[in-house]
N, C-alpha and C positions, 0 to 999 in steps of 0.2 A: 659583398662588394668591397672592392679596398679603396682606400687613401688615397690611391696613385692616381685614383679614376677621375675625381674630383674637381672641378673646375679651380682651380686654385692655382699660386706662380708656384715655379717651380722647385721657391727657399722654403716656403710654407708647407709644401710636402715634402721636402726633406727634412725641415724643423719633427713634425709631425713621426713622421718613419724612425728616425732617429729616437725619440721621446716615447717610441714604442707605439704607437698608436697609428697600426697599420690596418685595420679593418675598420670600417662604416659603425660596427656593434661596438668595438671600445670608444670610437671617439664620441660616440652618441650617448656613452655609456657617463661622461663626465659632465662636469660644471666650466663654463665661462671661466670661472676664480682659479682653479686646478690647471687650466689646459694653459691660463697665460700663464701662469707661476712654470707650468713644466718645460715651455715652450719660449718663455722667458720672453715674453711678449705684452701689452696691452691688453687688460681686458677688453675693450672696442675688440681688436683684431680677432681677439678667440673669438667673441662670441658670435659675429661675423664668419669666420670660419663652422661654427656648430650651425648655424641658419642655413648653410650650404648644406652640408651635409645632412642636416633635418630633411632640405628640398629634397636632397637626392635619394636618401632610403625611404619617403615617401611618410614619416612620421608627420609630416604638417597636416596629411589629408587624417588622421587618424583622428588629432589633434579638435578639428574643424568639422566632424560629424562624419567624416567619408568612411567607408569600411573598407579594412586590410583583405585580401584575398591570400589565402594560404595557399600554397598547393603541393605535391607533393606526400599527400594521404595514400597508408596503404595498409591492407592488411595484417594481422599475426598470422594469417597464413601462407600470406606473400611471404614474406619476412623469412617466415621458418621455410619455405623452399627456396628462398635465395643463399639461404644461410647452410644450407646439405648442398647446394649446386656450388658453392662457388671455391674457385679454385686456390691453390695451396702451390709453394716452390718449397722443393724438396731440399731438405739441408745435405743432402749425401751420407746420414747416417739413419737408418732405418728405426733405431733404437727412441733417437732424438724425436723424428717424422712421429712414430707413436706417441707418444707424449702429448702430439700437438697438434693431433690428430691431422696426420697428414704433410705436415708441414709449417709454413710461414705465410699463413691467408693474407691473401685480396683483399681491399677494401678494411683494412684494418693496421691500426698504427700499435711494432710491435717493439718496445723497449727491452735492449738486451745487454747487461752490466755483468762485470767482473771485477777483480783484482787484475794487474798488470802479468803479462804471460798466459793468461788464461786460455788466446784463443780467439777474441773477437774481432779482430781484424781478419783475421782467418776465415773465421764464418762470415762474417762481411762478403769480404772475396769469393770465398764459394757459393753465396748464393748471388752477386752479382753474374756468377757464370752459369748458375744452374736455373736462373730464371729465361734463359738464351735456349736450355733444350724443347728441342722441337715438340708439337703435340702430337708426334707420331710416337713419342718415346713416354710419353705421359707429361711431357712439359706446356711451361706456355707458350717457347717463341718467341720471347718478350726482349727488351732490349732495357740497361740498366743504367742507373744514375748513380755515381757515388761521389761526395762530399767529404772533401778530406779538411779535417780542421788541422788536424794535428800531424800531418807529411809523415802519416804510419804505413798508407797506401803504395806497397812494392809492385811494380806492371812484371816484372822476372816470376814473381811469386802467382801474380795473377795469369799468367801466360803457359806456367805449372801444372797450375789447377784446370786451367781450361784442355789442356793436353791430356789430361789424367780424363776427365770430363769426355774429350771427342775417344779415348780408347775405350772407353767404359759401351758409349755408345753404338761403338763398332761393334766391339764383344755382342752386345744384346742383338745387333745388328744380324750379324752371321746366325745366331743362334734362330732368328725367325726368320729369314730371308735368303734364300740362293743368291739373287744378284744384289749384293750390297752398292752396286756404283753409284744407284741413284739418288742413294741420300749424302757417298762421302763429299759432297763440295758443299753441304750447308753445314760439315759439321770440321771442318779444318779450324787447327789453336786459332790462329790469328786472325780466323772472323767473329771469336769472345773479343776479343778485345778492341775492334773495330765498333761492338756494339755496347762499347762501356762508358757514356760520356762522363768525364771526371771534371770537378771542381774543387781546384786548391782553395781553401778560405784560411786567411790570416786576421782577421779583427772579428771581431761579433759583430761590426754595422757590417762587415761584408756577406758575413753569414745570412744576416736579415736579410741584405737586398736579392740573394741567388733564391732562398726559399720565396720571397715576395715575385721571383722572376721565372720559379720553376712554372707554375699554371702556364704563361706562354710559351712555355717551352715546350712544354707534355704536349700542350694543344698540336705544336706545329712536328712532333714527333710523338703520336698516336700508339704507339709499339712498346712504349715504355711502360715496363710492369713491379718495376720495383725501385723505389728510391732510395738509398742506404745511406747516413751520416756519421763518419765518427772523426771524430762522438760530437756530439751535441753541448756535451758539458765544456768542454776543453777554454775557449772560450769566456764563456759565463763563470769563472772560477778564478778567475785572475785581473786585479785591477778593478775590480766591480765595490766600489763605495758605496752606488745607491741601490740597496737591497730591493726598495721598491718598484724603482727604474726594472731590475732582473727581474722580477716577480711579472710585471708587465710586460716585458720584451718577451718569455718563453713563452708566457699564458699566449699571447699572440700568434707566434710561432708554430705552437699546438694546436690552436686552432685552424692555422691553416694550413696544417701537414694532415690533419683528420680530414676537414673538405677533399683537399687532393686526392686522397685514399680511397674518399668515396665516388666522387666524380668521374676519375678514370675507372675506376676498378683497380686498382694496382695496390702493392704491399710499400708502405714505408716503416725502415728498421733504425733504430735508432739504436747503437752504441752508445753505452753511458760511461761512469767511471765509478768508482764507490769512494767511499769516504767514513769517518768516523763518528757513531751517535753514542752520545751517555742514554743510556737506560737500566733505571733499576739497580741504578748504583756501580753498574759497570760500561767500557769502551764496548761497541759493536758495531762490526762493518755494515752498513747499509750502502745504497745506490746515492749518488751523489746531487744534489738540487732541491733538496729538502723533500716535506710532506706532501704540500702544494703541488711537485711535481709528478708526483706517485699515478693522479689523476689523468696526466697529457698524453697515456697510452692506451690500450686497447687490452693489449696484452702485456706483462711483463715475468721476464726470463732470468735470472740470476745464476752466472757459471760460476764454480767452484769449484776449489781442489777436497779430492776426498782423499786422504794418502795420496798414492804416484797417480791416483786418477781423475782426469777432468768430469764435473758430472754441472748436468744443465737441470732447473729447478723452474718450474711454472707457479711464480709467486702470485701473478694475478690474474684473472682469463675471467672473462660473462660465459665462459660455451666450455671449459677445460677444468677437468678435475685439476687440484694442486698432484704436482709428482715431479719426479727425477728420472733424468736417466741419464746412463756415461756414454762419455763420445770421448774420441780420440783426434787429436794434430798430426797428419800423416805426411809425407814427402808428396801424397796424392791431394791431400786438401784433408777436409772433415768425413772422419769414419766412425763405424764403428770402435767401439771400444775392445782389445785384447787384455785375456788374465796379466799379461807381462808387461802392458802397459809402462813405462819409464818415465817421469819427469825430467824431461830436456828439452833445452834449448835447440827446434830446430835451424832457424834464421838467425 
């Protein structure tokens, strides 16, 4: 349950949002002394505000002898047949799909970091398109979200890939079908991008409020199977004093880009950025938002230059062996990787 639900005015839930403390579970999670210090309020007022929110997540009955009812029990063998049935958006490289076994799953929050050039804006884009193909072709059908922090997001670029994307599908089209007419009006460029709803974000509170806003939005647009953000870091990297404030504002964030993931069923991908760690006496690139962050994903992905060739790395996965595989920046979107491969600058 979040903050926003609250019987509370409306400065007090912005105090609150603001101060990071966007779910029922952090604010329950504090002291009266903490929540006025952060919220820069009266003790009376927090602890007033925590008494509300005890009401509302139902800890007073807990408190007072009542018993919590759980629900939401299920088996390991549920589990492991939800886990073989559920569905995957294909990156448009076969190479990559392997890896990861199949793609970029449902219900699962999938962290993908590089160096600058690597690509990820790129695969952003192609798989906000490639979550659109139909389930006649092996797709979802789905309709996507992407979250620009950083005004990396080209619609020229995405309008490209969605054209590469509708000939692809013709191609396989003709190859099993004599009369192709009947599926070419679901699969024209400019209806990828009809189904891309984009969010420019310029502050991190604005960031918070669109993730805090995406649940009503999925609800009132059911079709949406994958949410994409890049990056996530852009953001939380600049201007950020209160390390602690950060540490609480993602934790938050993460938690509620995991619910979404699960609740709908849909994939969210998270673009990251990397950045510099001493270990063992030397610099080493790592993914950028420290240790504590490492945890906010499901899966996590690390692209990299190998010589002239881009190669993608399964650093972390519950269900995915660790491995690589190369993939290629094509004029079509993300391919397969070729011997001749070049490092350039396409865009």
């Amino acid at each position: 349950m979040e903050v926003s639900s609250l019987p509370l005015s409306a400065s007090q839930r912005g105090k609150l949002i603001s101060a990071g403390y966007t779910s029922l579970s952090s604010l329950c999670a504090t002291s009266s002394c903490n929540l006025a210090r952060d919220l820069k309020i009266s003790e009376n007022e927090a602890a007033d505000i925590l008494k509300v929110a005890s009401r509302r997540s139902g800890l007073d009955k807990i408190e007072n002898g009542g018993q919590a009812i759980m629900n939401g029990a299920q088996t390991a063998w549920d589990m492991l047949h939800e886990e073989e049935s559920s569905i995957c958006i294909t990156t448009s490289c076969s190479d990559l799909d392997d890896i990861l076994g199949g793609g970029i799953r449902c219900k699962e929050v999938t962290e993908i970091g590089g160096v600058p050039g690597i690509g990820k804006t790129q695969l952003g884009i192609q798989l906000a398109v490639n979550v659109q193909i139909p389930a006649d072709y092996g797709g979802l059908g789905g309709k996507a979200i992407y979250i620009d922090t950083e005004g990396s997001f080209m619609v020229e670029r995405a309008l490209q890939i969605a054209e590469a994307c509708a000939d692809d599908m013709l191609e396989y089209n003709s190859l099993l079908w004599k009369d192709s007419q009947a599926c070419e009006v679901n699969i024209q460029p400019r209806a990828f991008l009809n189904n891309m709803f984009y969010f420019r974000i310029c502050t991190y509170t604005e960031q918070i409020a669109v993730i805090n806003y995406l649940e009503k939005f999925i609800s009132e647009h059911k079709d949406v199977k994958v949410v994409i953000i890049d990056s996530i870091t852009f953001h939380f990297r600049q201007d950020f004093e209160d390390m602690a404030l950060r540490t609480r504002l993602l934790g938050g964030m993460a938690l509620k880009l995991m619910n979404l993931a699960k609740r709908f069923n849909l994939a969210v991908v998270l673009l990251n950025q990397v950045t510099t760690k001493y270990n063992e006496g030397s610099f080493q690139l790592t993914l950028a938002l420290g240790d504590s962050w490492s945890h906010a994903s499901t899966n996590r992905i690390i692209l990299y230059w190998n010589g002239n060739e881009r190669h993608a790395y399964i650093d972390k996965s519950p269900s995915m062996r660790s491995a690589s595989a190369p993939y290629a920046v094509t004029i079509k979107g993300i391919r397969n990787s070729t011997s001749n491969c070049k490092r350039v600058k396409l865009m």
